[in-house]
N, C-alpha and C positions, 0 to 999 in steps of 0.2 A: 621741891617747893622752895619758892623763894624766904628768908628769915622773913620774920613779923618785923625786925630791925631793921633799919635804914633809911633812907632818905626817901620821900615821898617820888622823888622821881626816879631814885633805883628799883624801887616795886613798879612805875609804871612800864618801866621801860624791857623789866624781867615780863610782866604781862603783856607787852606787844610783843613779843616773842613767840608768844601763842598764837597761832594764826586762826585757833579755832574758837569763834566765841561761845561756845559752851564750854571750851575747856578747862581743864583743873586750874592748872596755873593762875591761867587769867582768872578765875572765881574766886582764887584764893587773896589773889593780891588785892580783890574788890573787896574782900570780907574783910583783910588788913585793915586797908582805909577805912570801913564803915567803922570798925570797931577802934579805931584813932578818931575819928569825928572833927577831926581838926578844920583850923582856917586852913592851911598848906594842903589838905588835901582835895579839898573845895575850888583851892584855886586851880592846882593842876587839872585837876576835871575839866573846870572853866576853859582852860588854854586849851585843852585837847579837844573840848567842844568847837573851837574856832579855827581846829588844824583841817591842811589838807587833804587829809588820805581819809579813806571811810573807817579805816581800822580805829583812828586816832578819834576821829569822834564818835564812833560807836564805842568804844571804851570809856570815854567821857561822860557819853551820856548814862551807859551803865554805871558807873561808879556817881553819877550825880543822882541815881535814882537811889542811891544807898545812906546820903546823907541828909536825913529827916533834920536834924536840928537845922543847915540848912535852906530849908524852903522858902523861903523869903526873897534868898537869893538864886535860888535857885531853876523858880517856874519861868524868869521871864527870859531866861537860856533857852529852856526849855518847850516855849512858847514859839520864840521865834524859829531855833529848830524847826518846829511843826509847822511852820508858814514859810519857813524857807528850802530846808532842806530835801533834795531828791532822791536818796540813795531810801528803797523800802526797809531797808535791814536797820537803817538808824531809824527812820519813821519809828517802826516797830517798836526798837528799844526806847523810844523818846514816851511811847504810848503805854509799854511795861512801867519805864521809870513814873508817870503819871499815876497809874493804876499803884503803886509802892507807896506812893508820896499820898496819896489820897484826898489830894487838895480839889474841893469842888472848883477853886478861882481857874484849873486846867480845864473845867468841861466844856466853853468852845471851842477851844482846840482838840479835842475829843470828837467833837460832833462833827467839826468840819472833815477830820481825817475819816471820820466811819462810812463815811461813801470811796472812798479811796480805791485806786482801779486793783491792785495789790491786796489780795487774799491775807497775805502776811501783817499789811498795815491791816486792814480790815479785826484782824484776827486781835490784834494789837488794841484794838480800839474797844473792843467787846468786853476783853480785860478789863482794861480801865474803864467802863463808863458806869461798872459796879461800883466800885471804890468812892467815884467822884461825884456822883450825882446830888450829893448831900443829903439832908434831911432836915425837912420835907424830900423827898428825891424830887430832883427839877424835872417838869413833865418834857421839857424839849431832850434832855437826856434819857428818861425811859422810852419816848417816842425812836430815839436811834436805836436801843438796847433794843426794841422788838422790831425793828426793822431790820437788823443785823438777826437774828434768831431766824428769819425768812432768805437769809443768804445762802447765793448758791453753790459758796463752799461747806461742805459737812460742817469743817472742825471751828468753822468761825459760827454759824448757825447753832452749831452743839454748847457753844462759851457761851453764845449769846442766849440761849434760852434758860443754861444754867444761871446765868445771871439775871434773866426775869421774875425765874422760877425763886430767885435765894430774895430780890429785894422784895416781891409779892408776899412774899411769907413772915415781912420783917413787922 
C-alpha cells in the first residue's frame, strides 16, 4: 500500500498503477484522499476528469465521488461527464459517484443515462436514482427506478426493484 503521506499526486499516480478498478491499491489511495478532503485533492480529480485515457478519468471520477464537502463543485464535472463521455465503465462510475453524492440537482442526468444501451450504465443508474430522487422523491425519477426494475438484465432489474421496494417503504 501506498503511505497515507504524500503529495496528492504521488498517491494518484501509485493508484494508476493498479490497472484493476476494484483493486486494493487504487481503493486505498481513494480512501486517502477522501479522508484529506482537501482543495489539492479535488483539483487533481478534476484534471484527471479531463485526461485522455479512460483509466485517468475513471479514477477521477471515483475519487470525485468520495469528496462530499465538495459538491458544489463538483456535479457540473460530473454532469457533463454524463452528457459527454462514451467509455460505459466511466458512465457507470460517474452514476455510482452520483448515487454517493446524493445530490437530487444530478437526477436528469440519472434519468437520461437509465435508458442507456449498456447494462452496466443501466445498472449504474438504478444505484443512483435511490439516493437522488429527493424528498418528496420526484415522480419522473421513480418513474425511471420502476422501469429499470422491468430490465432485461437480472442484476440491474434486481437494484432497481430494491430500490423501489426501500423508497415505498420510506
Amino acid at each position: 500500500m501506498p503511505p497515507a503521506e504524500g503529495t496528492v499526486r504521488d498517491l494518484i499516480e501509485a493508484a494508476l498503477r493498479d490497472s484493476d478498478p476494484d483493486g486494493p491499491l487504487r481503493w486505498h489511495v481513494i480512501s486517502v484522499l477522501r479522508q484529506r478532503g482537501d482543495l489539492e485533492s479535488f483539483i487533481e480529480a478534476r484534471r484527471l476528469c479531463a485526461a485522455d485515457t479512460v483509466a485517468e478519468r475513471l479514477l477521477g471520477v471515483d475519487i470525485m465521488g468520495m469528496l462530499g464537502p465538495f459538491v458544489d463543485r463538483t456535479l457540473p464535472v460530473l454532469r457533463y461527464l454524463a452528457a459527454s463521455e462514451d467509455d460505459a465503465m466511466v458512465l457507470y462510475s460517474v452514476l455510482i459517484a452520483f448515487g454517493h453524492l446524493g445530490d437530487p440537482r444530478s437526477l436528469p442526468s440519472v434519468i437520461d443515462l437509465a435508458g442507456h444501451d449498456d447494462a452496466r450504465v443501466r445498472y449504474g443508474a438504478a444505484y443512483a436514482l435511490q439516493h437522488v430522487l429527493g424528498d418528496p422523491p420526484d415522480p419522473a425519477g421513480l418513474d425511471a427506478l420502476r422501469t429499470l426494475a422491468g430490465d432485461s438484465d437480472a442484476d440491474v432489474a434486481g437494484w432497481a426493484s430494491l430500490g423501489v421496494s426501500l423508497r415505498s417503504a420510506r
